[in-house]
NUTI-140726 format. One record per atom (N, C-alpha, C): x, y, z. Coordinates in steps of 0.2 Angstrom, whole numbers, padded with zeros to 4 digits, always signed. Atoms other than C-alpha are relative to their C-alpha. Layout:
BEGIN
XYZ
...
// end
This chain:
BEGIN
-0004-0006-0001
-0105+0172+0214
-0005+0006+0000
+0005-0007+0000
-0118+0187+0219
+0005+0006-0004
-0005-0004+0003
-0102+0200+0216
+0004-0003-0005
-0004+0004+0004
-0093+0196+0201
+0003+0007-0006
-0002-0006+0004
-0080+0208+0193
+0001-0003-0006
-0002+0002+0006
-0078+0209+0175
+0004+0007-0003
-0004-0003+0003
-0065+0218+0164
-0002+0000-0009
+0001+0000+0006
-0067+0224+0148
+0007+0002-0002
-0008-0002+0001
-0051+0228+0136
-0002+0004-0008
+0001-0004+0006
-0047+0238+0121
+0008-0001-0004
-0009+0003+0003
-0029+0233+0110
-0001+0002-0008
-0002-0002+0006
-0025+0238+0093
+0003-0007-0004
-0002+0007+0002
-0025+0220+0083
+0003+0001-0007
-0004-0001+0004
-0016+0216+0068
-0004-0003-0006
+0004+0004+0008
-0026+0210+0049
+0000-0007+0001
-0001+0005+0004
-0025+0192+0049
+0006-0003+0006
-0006+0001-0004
-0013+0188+0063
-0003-0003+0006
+0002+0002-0005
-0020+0178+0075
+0005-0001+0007
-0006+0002-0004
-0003+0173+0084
+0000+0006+0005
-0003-0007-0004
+0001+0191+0088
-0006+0001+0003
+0006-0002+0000
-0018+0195+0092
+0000-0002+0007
+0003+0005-0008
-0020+0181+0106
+0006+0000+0002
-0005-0003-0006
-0002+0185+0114
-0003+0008+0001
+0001-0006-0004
-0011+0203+0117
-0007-0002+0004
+0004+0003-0003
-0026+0193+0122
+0003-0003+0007
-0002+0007-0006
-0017+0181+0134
+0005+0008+0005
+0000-0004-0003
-0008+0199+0140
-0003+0006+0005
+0004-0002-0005
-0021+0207+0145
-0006-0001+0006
+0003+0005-0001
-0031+0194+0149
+0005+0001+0010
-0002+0002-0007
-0017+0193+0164
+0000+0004+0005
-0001-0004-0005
-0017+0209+0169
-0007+0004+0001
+0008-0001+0000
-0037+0211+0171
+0000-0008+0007
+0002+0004-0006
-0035+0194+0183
+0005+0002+0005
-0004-0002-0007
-0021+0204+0193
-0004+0004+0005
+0003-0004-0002
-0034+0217+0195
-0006-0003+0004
+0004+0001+0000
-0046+0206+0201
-0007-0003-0003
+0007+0000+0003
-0058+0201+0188
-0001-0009+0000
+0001+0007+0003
-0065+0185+0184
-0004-0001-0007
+0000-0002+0005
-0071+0190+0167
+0003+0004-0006
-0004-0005+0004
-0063+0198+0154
-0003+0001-0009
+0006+0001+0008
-0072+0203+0136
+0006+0005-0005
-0005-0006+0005
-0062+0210+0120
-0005+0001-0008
+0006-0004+0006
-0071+0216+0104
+0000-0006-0007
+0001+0005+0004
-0077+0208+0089
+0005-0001-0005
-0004+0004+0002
-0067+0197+0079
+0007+0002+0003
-0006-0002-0002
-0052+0202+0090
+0005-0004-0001
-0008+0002+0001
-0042+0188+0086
+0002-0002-0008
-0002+0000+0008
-0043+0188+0066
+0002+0007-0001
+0000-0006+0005
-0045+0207+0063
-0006+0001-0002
+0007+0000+0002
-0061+0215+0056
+0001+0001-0007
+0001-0004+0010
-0059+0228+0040
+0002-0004-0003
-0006+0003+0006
-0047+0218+0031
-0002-0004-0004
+0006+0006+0004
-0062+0206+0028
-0003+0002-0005
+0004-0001+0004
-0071+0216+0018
+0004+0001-0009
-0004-0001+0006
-0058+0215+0003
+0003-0009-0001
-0004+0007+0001
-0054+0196+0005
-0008-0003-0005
+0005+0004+0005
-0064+0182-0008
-0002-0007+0005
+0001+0007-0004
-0073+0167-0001
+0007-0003+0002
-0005+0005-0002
-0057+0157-0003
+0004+0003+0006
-0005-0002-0008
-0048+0169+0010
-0003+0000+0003
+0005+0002-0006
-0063+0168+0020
+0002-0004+0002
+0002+0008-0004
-0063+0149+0023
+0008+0002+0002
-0009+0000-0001
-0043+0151+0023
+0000+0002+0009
+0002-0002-0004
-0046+0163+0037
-0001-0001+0007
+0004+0002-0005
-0059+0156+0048
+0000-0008+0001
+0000+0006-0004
-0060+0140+0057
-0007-0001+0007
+0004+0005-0004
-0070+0126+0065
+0000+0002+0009
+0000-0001-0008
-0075+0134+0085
+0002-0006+0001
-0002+0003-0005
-0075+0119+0092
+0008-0006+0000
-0006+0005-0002
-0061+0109+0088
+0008+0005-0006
-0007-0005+0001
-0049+0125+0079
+0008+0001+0005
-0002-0001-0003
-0035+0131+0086
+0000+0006+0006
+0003-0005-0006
-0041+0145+0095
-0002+0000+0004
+0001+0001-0008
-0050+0139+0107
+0005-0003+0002
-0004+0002-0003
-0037+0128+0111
+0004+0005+0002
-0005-0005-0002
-0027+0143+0114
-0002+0005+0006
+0003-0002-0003
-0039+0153+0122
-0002-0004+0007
+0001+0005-0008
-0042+0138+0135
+0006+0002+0003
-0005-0001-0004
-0026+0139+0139
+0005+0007+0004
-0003-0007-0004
-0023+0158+0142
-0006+0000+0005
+0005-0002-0007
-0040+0156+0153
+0000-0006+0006
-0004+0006-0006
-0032+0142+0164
+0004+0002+0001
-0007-0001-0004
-0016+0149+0166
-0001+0006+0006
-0001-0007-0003
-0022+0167+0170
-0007-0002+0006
+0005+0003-0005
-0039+0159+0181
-0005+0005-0004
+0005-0005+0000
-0052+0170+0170
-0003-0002-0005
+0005+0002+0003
-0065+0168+0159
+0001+0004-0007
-0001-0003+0007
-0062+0175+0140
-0005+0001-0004
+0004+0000+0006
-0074+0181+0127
+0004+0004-0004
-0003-0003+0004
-0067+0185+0111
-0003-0002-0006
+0002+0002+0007
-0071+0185+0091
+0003-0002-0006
+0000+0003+0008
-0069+0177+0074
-0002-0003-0001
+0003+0003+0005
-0072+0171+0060
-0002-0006-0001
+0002+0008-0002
-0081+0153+0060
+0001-0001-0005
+0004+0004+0006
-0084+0140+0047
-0004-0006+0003
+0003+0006-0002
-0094+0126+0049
+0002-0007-0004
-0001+0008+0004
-0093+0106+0041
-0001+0001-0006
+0002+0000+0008
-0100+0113+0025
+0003+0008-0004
-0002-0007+0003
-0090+0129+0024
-0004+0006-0001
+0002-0004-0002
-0102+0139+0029
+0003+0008+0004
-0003-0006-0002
-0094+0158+0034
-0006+0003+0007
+0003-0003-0008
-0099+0164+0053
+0002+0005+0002
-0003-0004-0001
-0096+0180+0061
-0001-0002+0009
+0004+0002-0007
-0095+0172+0081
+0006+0001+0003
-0004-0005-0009
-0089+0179+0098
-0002-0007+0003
+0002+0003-0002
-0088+0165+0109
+0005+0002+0007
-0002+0000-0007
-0084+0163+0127
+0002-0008+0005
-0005+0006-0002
-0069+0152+0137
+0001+0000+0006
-0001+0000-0007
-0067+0147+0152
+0008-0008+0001
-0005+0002+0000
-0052+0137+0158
-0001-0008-0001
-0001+0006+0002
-0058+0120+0154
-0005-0001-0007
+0004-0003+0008
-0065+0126+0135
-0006+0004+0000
+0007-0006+0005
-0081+0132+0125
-0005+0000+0007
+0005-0003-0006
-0093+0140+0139
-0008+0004-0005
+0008-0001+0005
-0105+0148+0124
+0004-0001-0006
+0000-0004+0008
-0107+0155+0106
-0004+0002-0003
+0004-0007+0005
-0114+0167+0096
+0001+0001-0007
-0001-0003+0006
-0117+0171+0080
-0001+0007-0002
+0002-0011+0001
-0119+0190+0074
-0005-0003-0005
+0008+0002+0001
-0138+0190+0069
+0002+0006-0010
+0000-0003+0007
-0132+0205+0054
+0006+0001+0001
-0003-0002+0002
-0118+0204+0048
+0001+0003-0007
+0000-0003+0007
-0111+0212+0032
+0007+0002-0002
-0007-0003-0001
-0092+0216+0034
+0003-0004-0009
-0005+0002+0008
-0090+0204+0018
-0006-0004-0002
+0009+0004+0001
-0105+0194+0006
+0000-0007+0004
+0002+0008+0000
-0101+0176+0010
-0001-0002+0006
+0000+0000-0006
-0102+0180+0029
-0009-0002+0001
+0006+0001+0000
-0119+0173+0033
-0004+0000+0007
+0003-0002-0006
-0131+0179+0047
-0002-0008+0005
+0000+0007-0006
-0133+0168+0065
-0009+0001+0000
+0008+0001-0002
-0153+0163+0068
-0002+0000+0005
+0005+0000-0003
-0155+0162+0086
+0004+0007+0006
-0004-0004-0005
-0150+0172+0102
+0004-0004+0004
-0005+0003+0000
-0137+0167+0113
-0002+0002+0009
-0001+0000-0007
-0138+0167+0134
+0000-0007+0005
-0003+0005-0007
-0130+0157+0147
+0003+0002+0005
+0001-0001-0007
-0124+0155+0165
+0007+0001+0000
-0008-0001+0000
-0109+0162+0170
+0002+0001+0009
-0001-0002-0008
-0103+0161+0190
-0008+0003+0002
+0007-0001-0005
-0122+0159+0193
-0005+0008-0003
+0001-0006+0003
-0125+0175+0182
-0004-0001-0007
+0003+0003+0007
-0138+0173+0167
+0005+0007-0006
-0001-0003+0005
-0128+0183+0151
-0001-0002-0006
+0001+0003+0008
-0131+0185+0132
+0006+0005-0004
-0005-0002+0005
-0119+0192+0118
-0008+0002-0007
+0003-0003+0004
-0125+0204+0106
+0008+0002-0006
-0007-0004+0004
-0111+0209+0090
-0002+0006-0002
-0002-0004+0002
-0109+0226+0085
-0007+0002-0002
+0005-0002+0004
-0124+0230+0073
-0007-0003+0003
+0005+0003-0005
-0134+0217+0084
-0005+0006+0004
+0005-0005-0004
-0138+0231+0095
-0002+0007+0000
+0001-0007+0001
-0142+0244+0086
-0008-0001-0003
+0008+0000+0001
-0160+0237+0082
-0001-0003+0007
+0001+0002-0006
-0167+0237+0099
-0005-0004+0002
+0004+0005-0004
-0178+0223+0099
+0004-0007+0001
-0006+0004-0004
-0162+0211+0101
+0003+0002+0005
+0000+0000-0008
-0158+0218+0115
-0004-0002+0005
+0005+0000-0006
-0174+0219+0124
-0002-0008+0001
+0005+0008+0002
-0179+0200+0116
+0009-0003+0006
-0004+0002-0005
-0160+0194+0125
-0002+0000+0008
+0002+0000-0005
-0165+0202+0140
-0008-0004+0004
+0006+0006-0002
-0184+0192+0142
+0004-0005-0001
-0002+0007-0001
-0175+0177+0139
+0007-0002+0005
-0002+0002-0007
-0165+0182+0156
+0006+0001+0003
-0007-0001-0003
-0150+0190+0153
+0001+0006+0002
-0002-0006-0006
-0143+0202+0166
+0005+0002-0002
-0004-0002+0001
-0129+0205+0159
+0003-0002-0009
+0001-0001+0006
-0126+0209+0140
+0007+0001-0003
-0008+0000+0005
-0106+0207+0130
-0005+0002-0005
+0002-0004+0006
-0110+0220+0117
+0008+0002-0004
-0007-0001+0005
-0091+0217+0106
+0000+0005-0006
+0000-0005+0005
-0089+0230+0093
+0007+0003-0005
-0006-0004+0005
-0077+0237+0079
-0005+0006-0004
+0007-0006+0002
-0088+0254+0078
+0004+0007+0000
-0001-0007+0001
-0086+0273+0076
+0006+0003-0004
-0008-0005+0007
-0073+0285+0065
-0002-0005-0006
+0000+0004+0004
-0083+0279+0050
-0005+0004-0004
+0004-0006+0004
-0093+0292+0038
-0005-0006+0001
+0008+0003-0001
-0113+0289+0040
-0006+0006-0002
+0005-0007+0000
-0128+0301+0037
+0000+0004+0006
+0002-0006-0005
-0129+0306+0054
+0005+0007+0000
-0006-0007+0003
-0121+0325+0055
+0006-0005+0006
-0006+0001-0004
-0103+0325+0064
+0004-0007-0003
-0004+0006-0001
-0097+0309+0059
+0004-0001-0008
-0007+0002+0005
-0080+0301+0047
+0004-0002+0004
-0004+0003-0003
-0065+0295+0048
+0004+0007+0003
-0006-0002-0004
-0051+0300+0059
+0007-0001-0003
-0007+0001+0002
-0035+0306+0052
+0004-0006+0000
-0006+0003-0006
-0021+0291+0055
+0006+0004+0001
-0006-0003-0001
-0008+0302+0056
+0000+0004+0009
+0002+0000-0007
-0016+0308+0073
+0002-0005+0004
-0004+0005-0003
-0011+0291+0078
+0006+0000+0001
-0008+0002+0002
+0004+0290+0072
+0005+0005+0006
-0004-0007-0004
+0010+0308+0082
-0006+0000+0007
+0005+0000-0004
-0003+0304+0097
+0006-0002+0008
-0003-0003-0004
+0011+0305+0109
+0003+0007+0002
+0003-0006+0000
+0014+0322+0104
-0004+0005+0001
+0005-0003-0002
-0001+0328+0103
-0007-0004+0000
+0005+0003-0001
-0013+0318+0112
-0007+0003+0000
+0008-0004+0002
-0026+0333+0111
-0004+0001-0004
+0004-0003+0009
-0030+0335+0093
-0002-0007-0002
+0004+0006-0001
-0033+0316+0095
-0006-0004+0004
+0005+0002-0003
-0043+0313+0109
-0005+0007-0001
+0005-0003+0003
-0055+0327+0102
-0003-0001-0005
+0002+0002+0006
-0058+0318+0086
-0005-0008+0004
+0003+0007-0002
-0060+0301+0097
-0008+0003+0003
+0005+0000-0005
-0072+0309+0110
-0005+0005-0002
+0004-0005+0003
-0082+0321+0098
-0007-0004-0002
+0005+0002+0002
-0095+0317+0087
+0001-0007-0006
-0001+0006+0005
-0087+0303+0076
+0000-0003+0004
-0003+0001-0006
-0082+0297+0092
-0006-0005+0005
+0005+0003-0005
-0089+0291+0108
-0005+0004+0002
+0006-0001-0003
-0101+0304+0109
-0005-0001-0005
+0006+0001+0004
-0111+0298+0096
-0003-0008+0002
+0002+0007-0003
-0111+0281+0105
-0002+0002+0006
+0002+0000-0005
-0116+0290+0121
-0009+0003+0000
+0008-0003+0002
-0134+0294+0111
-0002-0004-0001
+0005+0007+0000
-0138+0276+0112
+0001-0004+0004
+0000+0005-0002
-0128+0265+0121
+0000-0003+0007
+0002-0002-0007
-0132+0271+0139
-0006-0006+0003
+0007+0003-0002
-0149+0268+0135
-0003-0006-0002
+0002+0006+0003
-0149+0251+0129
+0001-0005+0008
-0001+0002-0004
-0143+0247+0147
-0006+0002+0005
+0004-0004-0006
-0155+0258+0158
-0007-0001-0006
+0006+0001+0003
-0170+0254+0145
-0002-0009+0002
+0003+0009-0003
-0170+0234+0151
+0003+0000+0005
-0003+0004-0007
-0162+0235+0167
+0008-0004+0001
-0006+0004+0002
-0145+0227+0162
+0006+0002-0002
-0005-0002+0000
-0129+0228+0163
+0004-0001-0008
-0003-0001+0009
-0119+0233+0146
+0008-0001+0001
-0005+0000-0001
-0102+0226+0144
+0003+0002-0010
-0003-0001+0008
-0093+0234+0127
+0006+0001-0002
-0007+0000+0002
-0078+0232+0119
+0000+0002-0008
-0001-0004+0006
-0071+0241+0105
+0009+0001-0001
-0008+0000+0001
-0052+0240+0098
+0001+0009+0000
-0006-0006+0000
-0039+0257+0099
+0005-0001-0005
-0007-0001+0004
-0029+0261+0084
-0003-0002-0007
-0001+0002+0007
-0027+0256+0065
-0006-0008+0001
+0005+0005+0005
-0042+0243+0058
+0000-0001-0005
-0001+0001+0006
-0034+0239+0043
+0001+0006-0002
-0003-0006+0001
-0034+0257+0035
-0005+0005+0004
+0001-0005-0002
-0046+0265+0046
+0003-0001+0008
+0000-0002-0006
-0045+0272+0064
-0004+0000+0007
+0005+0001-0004
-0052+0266+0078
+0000+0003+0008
+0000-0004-0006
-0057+0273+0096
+0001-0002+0007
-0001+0003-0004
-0057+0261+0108
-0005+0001+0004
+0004-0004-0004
-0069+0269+0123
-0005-0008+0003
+0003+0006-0002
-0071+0250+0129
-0003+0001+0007
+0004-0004-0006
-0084+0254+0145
-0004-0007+0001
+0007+0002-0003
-0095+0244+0156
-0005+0005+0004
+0004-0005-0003
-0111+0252+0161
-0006-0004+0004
+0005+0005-0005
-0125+0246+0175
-0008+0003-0002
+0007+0001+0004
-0141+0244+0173
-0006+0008+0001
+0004-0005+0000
-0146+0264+0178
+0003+0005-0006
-0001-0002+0003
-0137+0266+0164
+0009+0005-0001
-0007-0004-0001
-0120+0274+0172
+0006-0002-0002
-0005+0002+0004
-0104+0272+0164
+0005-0001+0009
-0003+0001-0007
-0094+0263+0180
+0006-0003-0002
-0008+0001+0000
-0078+0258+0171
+0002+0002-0009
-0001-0004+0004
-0070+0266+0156
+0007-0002-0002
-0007-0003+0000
-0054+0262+0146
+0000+0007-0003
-0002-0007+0004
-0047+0281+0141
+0006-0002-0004
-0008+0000+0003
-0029+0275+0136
+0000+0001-0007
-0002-0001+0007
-0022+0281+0119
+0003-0007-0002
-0006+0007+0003
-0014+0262+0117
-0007-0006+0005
+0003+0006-0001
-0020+0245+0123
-0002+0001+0008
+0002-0002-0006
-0029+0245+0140
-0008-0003+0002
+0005+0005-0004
-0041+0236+0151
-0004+0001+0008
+0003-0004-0004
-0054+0243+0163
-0003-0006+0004
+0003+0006-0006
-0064+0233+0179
-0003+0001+0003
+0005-0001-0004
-0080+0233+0187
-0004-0003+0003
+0006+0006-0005
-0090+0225+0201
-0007+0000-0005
+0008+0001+0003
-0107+0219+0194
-0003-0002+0006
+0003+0000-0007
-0117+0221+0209
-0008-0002-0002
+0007+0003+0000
-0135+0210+0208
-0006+0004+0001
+0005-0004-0004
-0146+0223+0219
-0001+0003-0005
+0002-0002+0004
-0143+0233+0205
-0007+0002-0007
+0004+0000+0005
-0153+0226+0193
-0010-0001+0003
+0008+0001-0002
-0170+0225+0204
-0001+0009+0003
+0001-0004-0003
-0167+0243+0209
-0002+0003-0005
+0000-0003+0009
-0166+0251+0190
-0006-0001-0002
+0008-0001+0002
-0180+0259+0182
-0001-0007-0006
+0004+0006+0003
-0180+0244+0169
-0002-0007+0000
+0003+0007-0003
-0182+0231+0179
-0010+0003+0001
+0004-0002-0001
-0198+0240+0184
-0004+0001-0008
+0002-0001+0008
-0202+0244+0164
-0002-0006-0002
+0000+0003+0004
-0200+0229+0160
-0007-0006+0003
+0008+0001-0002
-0216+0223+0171
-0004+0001+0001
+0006+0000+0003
-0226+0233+0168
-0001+0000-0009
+0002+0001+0006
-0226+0230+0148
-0006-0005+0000
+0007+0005+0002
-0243+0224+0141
+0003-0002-0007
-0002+0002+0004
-0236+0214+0128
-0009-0003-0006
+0007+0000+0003
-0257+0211+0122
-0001+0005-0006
+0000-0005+0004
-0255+0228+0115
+0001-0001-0008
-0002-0001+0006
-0241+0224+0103
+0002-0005-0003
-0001+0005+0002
-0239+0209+0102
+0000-0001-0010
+0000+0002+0010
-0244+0206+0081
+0004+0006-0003
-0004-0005+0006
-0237+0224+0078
+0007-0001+0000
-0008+0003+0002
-0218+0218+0083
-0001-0004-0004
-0002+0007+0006
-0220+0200+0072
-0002+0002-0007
+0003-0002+0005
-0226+0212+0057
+0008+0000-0003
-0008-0002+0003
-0214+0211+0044
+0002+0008-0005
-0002-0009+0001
-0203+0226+0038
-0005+0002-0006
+0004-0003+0006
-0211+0236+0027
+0004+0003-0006
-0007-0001+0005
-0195+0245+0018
+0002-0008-0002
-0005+0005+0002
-0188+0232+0008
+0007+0002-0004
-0005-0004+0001
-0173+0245+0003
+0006-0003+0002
-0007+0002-0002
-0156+0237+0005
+0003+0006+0004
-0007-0005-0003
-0142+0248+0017
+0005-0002-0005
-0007+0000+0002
-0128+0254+0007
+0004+0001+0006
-0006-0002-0005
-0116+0250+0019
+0008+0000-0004
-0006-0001+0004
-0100+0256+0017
+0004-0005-0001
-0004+0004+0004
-0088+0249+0006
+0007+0000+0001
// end
């Protein structure tokens, strides 16, 4: 399939509730293949919930999470990607045969598991344990990879996904309205939410400021338009346990432009051609042959020199 539309979505999920979760799944899901699309991408761990983890014990981890390949979920997720004809990627919480804790986005198709992924740094909770490799496979003739949330905010996973050939990039996230060093950023009132039919103003100025999506438009452009490749990101709208999230789920092409955008104040689902020509046109296809990788070879495999932990927030 040289043209191939794909939808991205943005929904407000619930703690812990995967029932309700994957019926907003399976409803969006249907009205992304009404529009067209043959893909559909939702944010990370969209069908468990995210924050809510960071206050649970290993035992309500394992409780929690479950076996990809033979859980419930894909079983569920198969079936809303065959009724509605579309191709699903979504997240939760794994475990493995020895109870190991995963943070994995995997991708369905209507006759089951089509990939999967592990998040390379996680942190949302301790007993969660980082994945070790990348992740890209064929989709409708299409090479993509999957990158989680914090994945791609160190840019040599990105660029290392894209050499081994993927064109298009699911970058899942539960990100922004969330205090950091940089200036402008914290949470977002909920009570904004709460009265955001009323006043939709004083809310979409918090979403699209500097806590917001413009602090995501001072990087995540360029992680598209720096390797030539198409960026699909997905990000929940609403309540995350007790914070507030933005939604601003977007696909962008590989010169970097933003070609489809949810804005809705509520659950909502955006859709975009991905057009092939693109990506031979685009400055990083060109970038990415002329690198001399002679150069720098031994100084990327040098290891970090900070061995300082991230206080991340609590």
């Amino acid at each position: 399939m040289e043209d191939l539309k794909i939808a991205t979505a943005q929904f407000e999920h619930r703690s812990g509730d995967k029932a309700y979760n994957l019926s907003i799944i399976d409803q969006l899901s249907h009205q992304a293949a009404q529009s067209g699309a043959n893909v559909i991408a939702f944010h990370e761990c969209s069908v468990t919930g995210y924050t809510f983890a960071r206050k649970l014990s290993e035992a309500e981890m394992l409780e929690l999470a479950e076996p990809v390949a033979t859980g419930p979920t894909l079983k569920r997720l198969t079936e809303i990607a065959r009724r509605n004809q579309i191709v699903i990627l979504a997240g939760l919480f794994e475990k493995d045969a020895e109870n190991h804790l995963y943070k994995a986005y995997i991708c369905v198709g209507k006759d089951g598991l089509l990939a999967k992924y592990r998040k390379i740094h996680p942190f949302i909770n301790p007993h969660v344990l980082p994945g070790n490799q990348y992740c890209v496979f064929e989709l409708f003739g299409w090479k993509c990879g999957i990158l989680i949330c914090y994945d791609n905010n160190i840019v040599e996973n990105v660029r290392a996904t894209r050499l081994l050939g993927a064109e298009i990039i699911f970058m899942p996230h539960v990100t922004m309205c969330t205090p950091s060093t940089r200036p402008g950023a914290g949470f977002v009132d909920p009570a904004l939410w709460v009265n955001r039919k009323a006043d939709p103003t004083s809310l979409r100025l918090e979403f699209d400021g500097m806590k917001g999506r413009d602090w995501l438009m001072k990087w995540l452009p360029s992680r598209a338009y720096d390797n030539g490749v198409y960026v699909v990101f997905a990000n929940p709208i609403g309540m995350d346990d007790d914070q507030l999230k933005n939604g601003c789920s977007m696909i962008i092409d590989p010169f970097g432009d933003i070609i489809a955008e949810c804005r809705a104040l509520d659950n909502d689902v955006c859709v975009a051609p991905i057009v092939r020509q693109k990506l031979s046109d685009a400055g990083g296809f060109r970038y990415i042959n002329a690198r001399k990788p002679e150069l720098y070879r031994d100084i990327l495999g040098k290891a970090n020199q900070s061995k300082q932990k991230v206080a991340w927030l609590k």
